[in-house]
N, C-alpha and C positions, 0 to 999 in steps of 0.2 A: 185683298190682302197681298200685300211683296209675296215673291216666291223665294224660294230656297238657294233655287239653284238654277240655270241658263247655261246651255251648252251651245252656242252659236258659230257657224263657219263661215267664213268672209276671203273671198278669192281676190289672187294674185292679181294686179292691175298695169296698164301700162300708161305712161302720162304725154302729152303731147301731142303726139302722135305727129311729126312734122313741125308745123307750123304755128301749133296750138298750146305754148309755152303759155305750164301756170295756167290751163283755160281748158283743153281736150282731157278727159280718161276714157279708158275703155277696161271693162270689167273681162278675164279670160277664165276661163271653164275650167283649167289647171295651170297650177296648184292651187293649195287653197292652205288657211290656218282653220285652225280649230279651239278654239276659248272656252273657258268652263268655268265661269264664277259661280263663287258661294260667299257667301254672306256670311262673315264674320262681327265681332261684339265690336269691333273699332279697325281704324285707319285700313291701308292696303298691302295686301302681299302679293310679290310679282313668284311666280314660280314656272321656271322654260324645260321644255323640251321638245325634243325632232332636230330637223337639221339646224346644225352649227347653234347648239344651245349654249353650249358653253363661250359664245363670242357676244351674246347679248344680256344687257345690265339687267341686274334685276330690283336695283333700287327706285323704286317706282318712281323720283323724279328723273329718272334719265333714260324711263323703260315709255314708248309713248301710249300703252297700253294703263302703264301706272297714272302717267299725266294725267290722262281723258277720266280713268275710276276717280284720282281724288279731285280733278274739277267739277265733278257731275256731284259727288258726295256732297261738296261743298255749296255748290251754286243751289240745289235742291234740300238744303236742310236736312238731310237724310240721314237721320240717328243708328249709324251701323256702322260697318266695315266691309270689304269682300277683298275674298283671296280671286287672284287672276291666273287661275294655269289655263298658257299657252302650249298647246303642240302645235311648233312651228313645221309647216309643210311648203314653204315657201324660202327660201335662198336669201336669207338678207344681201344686202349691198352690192346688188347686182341691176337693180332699176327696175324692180315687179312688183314695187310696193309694200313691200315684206314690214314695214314698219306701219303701214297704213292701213296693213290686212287686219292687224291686232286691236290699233284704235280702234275702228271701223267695228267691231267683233264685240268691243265692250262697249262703246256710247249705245248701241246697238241692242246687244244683250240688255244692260241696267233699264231701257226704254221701255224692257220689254215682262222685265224683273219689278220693278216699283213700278210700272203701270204707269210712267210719266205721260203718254197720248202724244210724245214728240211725235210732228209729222218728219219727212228724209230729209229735209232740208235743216230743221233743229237740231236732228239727228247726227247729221255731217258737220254742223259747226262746231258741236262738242266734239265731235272724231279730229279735227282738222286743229286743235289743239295739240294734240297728241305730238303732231309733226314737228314743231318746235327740240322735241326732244333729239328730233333725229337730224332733222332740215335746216335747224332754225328757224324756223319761219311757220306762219299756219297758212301752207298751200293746200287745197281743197281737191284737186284734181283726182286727186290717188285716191285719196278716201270716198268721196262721190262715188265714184265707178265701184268702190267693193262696196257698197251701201246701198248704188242705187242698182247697178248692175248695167251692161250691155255699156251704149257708149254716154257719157254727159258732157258737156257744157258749162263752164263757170261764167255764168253771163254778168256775174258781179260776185266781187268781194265784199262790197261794203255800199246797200244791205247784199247778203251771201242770197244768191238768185242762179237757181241749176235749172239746165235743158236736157231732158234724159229722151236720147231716142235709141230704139229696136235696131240691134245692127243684122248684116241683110241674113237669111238662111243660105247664101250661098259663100258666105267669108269664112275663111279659114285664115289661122294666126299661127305664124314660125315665131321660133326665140329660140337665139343661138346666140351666148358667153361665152368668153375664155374662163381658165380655173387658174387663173392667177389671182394668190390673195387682194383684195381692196383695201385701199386705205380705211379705216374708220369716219374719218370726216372725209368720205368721200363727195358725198352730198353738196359739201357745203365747197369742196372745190370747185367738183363741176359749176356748179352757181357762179362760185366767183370768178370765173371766165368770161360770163355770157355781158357783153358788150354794153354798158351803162349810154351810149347814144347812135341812132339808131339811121342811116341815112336812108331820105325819104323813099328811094329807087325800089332798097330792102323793105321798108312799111308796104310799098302799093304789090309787093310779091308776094307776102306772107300773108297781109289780108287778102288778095286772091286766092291764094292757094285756101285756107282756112274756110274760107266761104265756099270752096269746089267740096270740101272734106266733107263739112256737115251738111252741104246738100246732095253729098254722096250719100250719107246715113239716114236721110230723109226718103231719098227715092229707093234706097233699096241698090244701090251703083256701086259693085263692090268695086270694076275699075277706077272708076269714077274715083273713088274714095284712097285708093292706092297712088295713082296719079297726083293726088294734091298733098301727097305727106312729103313735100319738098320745102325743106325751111331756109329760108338765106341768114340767118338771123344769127340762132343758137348751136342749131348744129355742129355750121362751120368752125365756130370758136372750139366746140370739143373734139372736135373729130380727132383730134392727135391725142388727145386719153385711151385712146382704142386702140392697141395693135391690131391689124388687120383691118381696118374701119372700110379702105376702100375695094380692099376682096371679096370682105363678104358681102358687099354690095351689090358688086359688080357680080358675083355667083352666085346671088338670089333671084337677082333680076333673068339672069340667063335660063336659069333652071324654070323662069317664070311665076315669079311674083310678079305683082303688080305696082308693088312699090314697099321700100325700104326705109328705117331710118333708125335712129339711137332709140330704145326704150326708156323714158325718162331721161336721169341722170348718167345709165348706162353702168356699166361697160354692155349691157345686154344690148343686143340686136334685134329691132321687130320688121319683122316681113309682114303683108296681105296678101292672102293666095284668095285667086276666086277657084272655087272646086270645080267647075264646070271647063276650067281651062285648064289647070294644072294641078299637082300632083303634090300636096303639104310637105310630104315626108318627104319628097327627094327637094323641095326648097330647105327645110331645114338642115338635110345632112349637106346640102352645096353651101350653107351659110357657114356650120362645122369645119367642113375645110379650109373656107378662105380665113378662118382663125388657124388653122392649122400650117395655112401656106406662110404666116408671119410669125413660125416658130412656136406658137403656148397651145397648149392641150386645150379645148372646148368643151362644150356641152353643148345641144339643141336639141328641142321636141317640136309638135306641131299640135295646135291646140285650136278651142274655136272662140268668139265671143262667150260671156258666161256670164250667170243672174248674179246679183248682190246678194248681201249676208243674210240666211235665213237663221229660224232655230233648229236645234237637232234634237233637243229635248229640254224639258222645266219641269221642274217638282216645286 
């Protein structure tokens, strides 16, 4: 019998990671959303709160939370309705996923509520709908990693084919923002930057590095892994959406990370700290300042890999 009700949590994500545009996530320990469906006599209600709830739609086509409830309602035959309350614990428009935590939380939940027996991978493809709401586009990356958890792999889009591997116990994760408003179609700026043809010199750099990354995550290499989050590709094109892009680079690396780059779409910044050689919390506040040294007030915490979306309770 469907249940009632699903109360599911699906954490913050970062996309890329370097080199790994559209293809890398990684799933992080904090923040995280919180979703709470119930099951209503018809259609969906989107209902926000937590941070910045008042900046997010709640007309379910434009919510991608709403997207993914009336896709699943619809592709599944499913004679009901359910209401969506979010408590967002994640920072929209800042490149953590914040729109991907929500999908990810309901394709998720409803999987788990009607008892559909989707395995992660079906899972993700109804989450990855979602994204259109916000991206335009159904990129898989962000939603993967809060679904599947730790780091993944889009080894294809079509068919939708993920690679989930254990990231090492000695990584530790910086993320350090300025607190300058973002655009709303931020998303889809960033996008529309990243360079439509690709010279060959830049392909044989990014597949190295990409292949250094996941066979960092494989061995367990947290240098390894930090080292190869160098992209020639996409980053370059955005770096100038960033105030401060090349400080806080350059003061993460000093403070000792192991390697830096844009999180997703950005404006956020992700560091790799290996714990054995450096110290999370004084990477993240040297990331703070070098937003600090280009004039806009910051944010940064220090966090670590983190599991995909579990339940927190079902009646």
């Amino acid at each position: 019998m469907p249940h009632n009700q699903v109360t599911v949590k699906a954490p913050a994500t970062t996309a890329n990671l370097g080199p790994g545009y559209d293809v890398f996530g990684l799933a992080l320990a904090e923040p995280s959303d919180k979703v709470t469906l119930t099951r209503i006599p018809s259609g969906v209600r989107i209902e926000v709160a937590g941070i910045s709830a008042a900046a997010i739609p709640t007309a379910p086509e434009k919510n991608t939370a709403g997207v993914v409830a009336a896709h699943i309602l619809k592709e599944f035959s499913l004679k009901t309705g359910v209401h969506v309350k979010i408590m967002k614990g994640i920072l929209p428009g800042i490149g953590l996923g914040s729109s991907a935590a929500s999908a990810a939380a309901v394709a998720y939940g409803l999987n788990h509520m009607f008892s559909l027996n989707l395995n992660s991978t079906q899972v993700v493809r109804l989450a990855a709908k979602g994204e259109v709401a916000s991206a335009g586009f159904e990129h898989a990356d962000n939603v993967a990693a809060a679904i599947c958890g730790d780091f993944v792999i889009i080894k294809s889009y079509n068919p939708l084919e993920i690679v989930n591997l254990k990231a090492p116990v000695d990584m530790e994760v910086c993320v350090a923002y300025h607190n300058v408003k973002t655009l709303r179609n931020k998303t889809e700026k960033a996008r529309s930057v990243v360079p439509k043809q690709v010279p060959i010199e830049k392909l044989v750099h990014n597949v190295g590095k990409a292949a250094a990354l996941a066979a960092g995550f494989a061995t367990g290499n947290v240098d390894l892994i930090g080292e190869a989050m160098q992209d020639a590709v996409v980053e370059p094109a955005r770096a100038f959406l960033i105030p401060g892009y090349e400080r806080v680079k350059e003061n993460a690396l000093k403070a000792g990370a192991c390697g830096v780059t844009i999180s997703g779409a950005g404006p956020a910044m992700l560091s790799i700290v290996n714990k054995k050689k450096a110290d999370a919390a004084k990477v993240a506040s040297a990331m703070k300042a070098g937003f600090e040294c280009a004039g806009v007030e910051a944010t940064a915490f220090a966090t670590k890999p983190g599991k995909g979306a579990c339940i927190m309770e079902m009646e």
